[in-house]
C-alpha positions in Angstrom: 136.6 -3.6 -217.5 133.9 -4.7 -214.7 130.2 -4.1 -215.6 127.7 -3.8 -212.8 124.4 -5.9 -215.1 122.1 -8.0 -214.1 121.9 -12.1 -214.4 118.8 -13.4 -214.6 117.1 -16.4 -212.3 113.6 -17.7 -212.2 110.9 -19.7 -214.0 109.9 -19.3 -217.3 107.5 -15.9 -217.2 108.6 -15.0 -213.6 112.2 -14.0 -213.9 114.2 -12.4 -211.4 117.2 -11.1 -211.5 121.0 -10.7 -209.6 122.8 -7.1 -209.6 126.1 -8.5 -210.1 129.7 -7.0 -210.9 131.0 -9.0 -213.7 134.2 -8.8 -216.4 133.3 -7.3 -219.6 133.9 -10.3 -221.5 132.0 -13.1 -219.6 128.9 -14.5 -220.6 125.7 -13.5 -218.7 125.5 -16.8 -216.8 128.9 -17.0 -215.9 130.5 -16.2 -212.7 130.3 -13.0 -210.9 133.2 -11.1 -209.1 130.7 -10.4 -206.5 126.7 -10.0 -205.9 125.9 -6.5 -204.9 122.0 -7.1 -204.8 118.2 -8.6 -205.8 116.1 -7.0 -208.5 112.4 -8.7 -208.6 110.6 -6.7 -211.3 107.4 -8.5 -211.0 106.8 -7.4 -207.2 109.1 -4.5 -207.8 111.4 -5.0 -205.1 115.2 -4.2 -204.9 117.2 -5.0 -201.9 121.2 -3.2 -202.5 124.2 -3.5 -200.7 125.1 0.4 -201.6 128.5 0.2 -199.8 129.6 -2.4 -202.3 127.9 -0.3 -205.4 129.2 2.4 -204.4 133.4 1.0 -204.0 132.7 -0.3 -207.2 131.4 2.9 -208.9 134.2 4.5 -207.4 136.8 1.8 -208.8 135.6 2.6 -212.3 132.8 -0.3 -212.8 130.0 1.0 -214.9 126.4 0.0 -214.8 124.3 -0.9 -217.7 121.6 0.8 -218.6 118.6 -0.8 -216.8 121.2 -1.0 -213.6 121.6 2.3 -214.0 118.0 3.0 -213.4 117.6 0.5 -210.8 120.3 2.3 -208.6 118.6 6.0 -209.8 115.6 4.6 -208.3 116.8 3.3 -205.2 118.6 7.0 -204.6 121.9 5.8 -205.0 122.9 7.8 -207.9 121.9 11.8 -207.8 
């Protein structure tokens, strides 16, 4: 199964964080299938490639929780 989660980058107290499709099974660090976007939460910024979400969504990847919100936010889910 292929999660849509996030994999975290940054320094130490100023994460950011990679929207990333991902097998089930791998670790958090390990490699993606495919990048579908950038998540800063400190400056609150999201940049989406919502073609790309949205083939996955439709080819049965699920988003985790705080992806799902992300993508709410963004108006990608309705």
């Amino acid at each position: 199964m292929v999660k849509i989660r996030l994999k975290r980058y940054g320094r130490k107290q100023q994460p950011t964080y990679r929207i990333i499709a991902i097998d089930v099974q791998s670790r958090r660090e390990g490699r993606a299938l495919q990048e579908v976007g950038f998540y800063d939460p400190i400056k609150d910024v999201t940049h989406l490639n919502v073609p790309t979400v949205l083939a996955l969504l439709q080819k049965g990847a699920q988003p985790t929780e705080t992806v799902h919100h992300i993508l709410q936010k963004a108006g990608v889910l309705k």
